[in-house]
N, C-alpha and C positions, 0 to 999 in steps of 0.2 A: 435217313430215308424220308421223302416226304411223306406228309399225313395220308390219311386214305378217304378218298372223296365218296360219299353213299348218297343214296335216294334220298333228296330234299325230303317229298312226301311220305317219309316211311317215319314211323313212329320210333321205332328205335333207332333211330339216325343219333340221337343224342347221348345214348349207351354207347354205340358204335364210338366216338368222339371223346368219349371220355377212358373207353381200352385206348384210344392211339394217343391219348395225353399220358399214360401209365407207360408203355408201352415205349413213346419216344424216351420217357423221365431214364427209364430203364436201361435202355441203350447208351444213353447219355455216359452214364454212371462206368460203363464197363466199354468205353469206343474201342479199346487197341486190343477186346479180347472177342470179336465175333467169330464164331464157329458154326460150322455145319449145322442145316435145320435138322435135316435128317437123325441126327443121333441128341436130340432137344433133351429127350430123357433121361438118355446118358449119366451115371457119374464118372466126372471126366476123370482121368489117368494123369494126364499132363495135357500142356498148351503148347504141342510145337510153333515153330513159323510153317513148317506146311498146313497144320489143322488151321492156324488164323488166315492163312493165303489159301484156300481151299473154300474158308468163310465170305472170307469177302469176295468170292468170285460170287457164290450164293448170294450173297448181298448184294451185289450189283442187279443180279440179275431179278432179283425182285425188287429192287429201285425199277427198273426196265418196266416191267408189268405193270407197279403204281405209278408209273405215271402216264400208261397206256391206257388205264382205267380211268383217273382222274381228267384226261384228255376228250373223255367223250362227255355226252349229254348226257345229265344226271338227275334234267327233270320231267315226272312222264303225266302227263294233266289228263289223256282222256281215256277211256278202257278199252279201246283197240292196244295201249301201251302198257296194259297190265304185262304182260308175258316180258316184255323188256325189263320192267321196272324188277318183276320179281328177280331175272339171271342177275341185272345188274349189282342186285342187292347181295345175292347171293356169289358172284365174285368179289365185294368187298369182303365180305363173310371169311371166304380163303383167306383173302389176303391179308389181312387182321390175325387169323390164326395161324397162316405162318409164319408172319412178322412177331406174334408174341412166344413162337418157338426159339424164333432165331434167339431172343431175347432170352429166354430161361434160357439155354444152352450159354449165350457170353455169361450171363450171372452164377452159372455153376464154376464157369472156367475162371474168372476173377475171384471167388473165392477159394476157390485151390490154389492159384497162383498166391494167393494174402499169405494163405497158412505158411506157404515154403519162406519164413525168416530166415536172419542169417543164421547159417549154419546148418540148415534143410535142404540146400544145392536148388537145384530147378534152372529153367531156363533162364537165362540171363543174370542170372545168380549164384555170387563165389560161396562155395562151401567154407567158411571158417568158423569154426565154434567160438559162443559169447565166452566172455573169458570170466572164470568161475569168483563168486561174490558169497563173501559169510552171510551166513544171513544174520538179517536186520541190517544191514549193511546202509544209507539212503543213497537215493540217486546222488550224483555226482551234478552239481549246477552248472546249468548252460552257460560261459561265457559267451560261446560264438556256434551256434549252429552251422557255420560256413565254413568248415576248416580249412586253411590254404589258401581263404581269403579274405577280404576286407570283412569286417561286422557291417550286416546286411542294412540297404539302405531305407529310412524314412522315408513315410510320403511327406512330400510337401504341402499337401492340400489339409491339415490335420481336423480342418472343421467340416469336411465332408466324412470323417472317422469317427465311426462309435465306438470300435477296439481293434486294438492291433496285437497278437501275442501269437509267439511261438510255445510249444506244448513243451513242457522238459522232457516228456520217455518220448514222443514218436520224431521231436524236433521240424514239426509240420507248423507253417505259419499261417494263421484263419485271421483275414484282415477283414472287418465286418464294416459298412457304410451307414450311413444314419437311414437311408432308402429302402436298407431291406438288403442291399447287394454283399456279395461275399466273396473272399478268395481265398481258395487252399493250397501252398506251395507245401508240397512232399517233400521229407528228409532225403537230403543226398545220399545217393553212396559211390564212396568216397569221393571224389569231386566232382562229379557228374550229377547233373539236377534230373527228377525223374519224373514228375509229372507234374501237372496244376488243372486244378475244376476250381470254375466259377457261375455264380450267378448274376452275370451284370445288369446292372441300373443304369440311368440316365447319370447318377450324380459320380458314377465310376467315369467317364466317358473326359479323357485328357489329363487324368488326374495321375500316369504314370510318369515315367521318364525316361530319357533314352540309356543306350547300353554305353558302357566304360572300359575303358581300356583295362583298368583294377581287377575286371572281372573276365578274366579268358580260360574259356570252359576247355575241357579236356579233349585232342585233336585238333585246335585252332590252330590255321595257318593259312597265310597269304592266299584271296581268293575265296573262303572262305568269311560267313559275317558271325559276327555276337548275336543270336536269333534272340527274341523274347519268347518263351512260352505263352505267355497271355502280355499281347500287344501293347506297345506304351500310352497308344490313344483308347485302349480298351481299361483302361488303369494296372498297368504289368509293370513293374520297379525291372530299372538297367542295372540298379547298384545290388541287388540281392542273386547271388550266385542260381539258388533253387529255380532261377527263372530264367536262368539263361544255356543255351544251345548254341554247339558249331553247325551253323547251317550252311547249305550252297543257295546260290544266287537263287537259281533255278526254284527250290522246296520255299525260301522266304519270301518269293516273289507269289506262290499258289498259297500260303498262308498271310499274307496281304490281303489277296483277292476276299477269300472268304473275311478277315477280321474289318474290312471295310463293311461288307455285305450286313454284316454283326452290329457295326456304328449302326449302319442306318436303321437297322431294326428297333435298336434301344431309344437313339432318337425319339420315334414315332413314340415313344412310351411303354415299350413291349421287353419285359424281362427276357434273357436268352440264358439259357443253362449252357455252359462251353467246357469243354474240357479238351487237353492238350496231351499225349504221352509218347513221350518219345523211348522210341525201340532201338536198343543198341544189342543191334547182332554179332557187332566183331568185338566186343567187348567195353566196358566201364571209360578204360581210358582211351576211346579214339572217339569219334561224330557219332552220333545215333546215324544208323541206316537206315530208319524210318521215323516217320511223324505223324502219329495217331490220332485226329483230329474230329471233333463232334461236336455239334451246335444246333438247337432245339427251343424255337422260341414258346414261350410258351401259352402264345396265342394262333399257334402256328406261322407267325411271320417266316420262320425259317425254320428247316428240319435240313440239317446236310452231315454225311459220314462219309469221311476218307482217309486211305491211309496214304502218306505223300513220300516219295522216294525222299534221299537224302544223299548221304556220302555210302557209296558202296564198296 
């Protein structure tokens, strides 16, 4: 969503600014789960694809609104302008608070969706019970978080890396940059890679690599490409399974657009919070049908949320 634009001259213009810095952060964190304002209060039940398709209709249509608002004049100098100044102000006001509705309603539903591990059933999600452990039993050591495929690739770049490690219980990879930048690739299930959030830096920026043949995600096939979740020029590894998608030309050419959009912002100097989730409706082993996508700079260089068709 973009930011929401208020009255220069109004004193709380910078309280206002600091909700839509919370506000985007928040969104951020939960892109592939927005749901209806209306039931904001709500505790959810479940996250179907219609309550999320239902969301984002809502979400568009207040994208539509802020950028009807932030398109007019938003400075009012003399007191014949008072009366403007006040409605103006006062439509940001809404739009702020239905924008942080929207946003508590995805954060209740991403945390329901968390709870249902395996063995919980839920959407998109096989019912199989963990299989039972004596206790004191210790974890079992990671050789290969990537089952089915190669052991996940190194950066090349290792002096722009202040750590790189996979977690042994979630099997999640936090690759941390010396700038401050960060990337989190989520455990698969089973061969299917399932999301990534990042915070990129300038020193992220060319430091990934392209996709491999080693690594062919589940549904590839002729016509189809090896998609990166978080882009090789954004610092996204080819060789790490957790980061790679069957994409159509079509979905990786609109995920282009935006991760170019993302260079340039980082560029300038402007960290961008991104997060990527891919929705598999016809199940684990075919293409995601969808591609969850959120990016939030956080200077406001860029605020954009979509969700991108895929293989259906």
């Amino acid at each position: 969503m973009r930011p929401i634009e208020t009255n220069q001259d109004d004193p709380s213009g910078e309280q206002m600014k600091i909700l839509m810095r919370g506000a985007m952060i928040a969104l951020f964190l939960v892109v592939a789960l927005v749901t209806p304002v209306h039931a904001a209060n709500a505790v959810p039940t479940g996250c179907s694809d219609r309550d999320i398709a239902q969301g984002n209709a809502e979400a568009r249509s207040l994208n539509a609104r802020i950028a009807a608002h932030n398109s007019r004049p938003r400075q009012f100098r003399i007191p014949e302008q008072q009366l403007q100044a006040t409605a103006y102000q006062a439509e940001a006001n809404r739009l702020n608070t239905e924008r942080a509705a929207l946003v508590a309603w995805a954060n209740g539903c991403r945390v329901h969706l968390q709870g249902m591990g395996p063995g919980s059933g839920g959407p998109h999600r096989p019912s199989t019970p963990p299989p039972p452990q004596r206790p004191g039993t210790p974890a079992p050591s990671v050789t290969n978080p990537t089952p089915g495929y190669p052991a996940p690739q190194r950066y090349p770049y290792s002096d722009k890396i202040a750590s790189d490690r996979t977690d042994r219980t979630t099997l999640t990879r936090t690759t941390r940059f010396r700038d401050g930048g960060e990337v989190n690739l989520t455990r698969m299930q089973g061969r299917a890679a399932t999301g990534m959030n990042a915070a990129i830096t300038p020193n992220m920026l060319r430091t990934g690599t392209p996709s491999t043949r080693s690594v062919t995600p589940p549904g590839y096939r002729p016509g189809l490409e090896r998609g990166h979740l978080l882009a090789n020029r954004l610092g996204g590894l080819g060789g790490d399974a957790r980061n790679i998608v069957a994409l159509s030309n079509a979905a990786n050419t609109r995920m282009r657009v935006l991760e170019n959009r993302i260079a340039r912002v980082v560029a300038r100097g402007e960290a961008v919070h991104y997060s990527v989730t891919p929705i598999y409706g016809n199940g684990y082993s075919r293409p995601p049908t969808d591609i969850a996508v959120g990016a939030f700079g956080v200077r406001g260089g860029i605020a954009h949320f979509e969700i991108i068709p895929n293989v259906r």
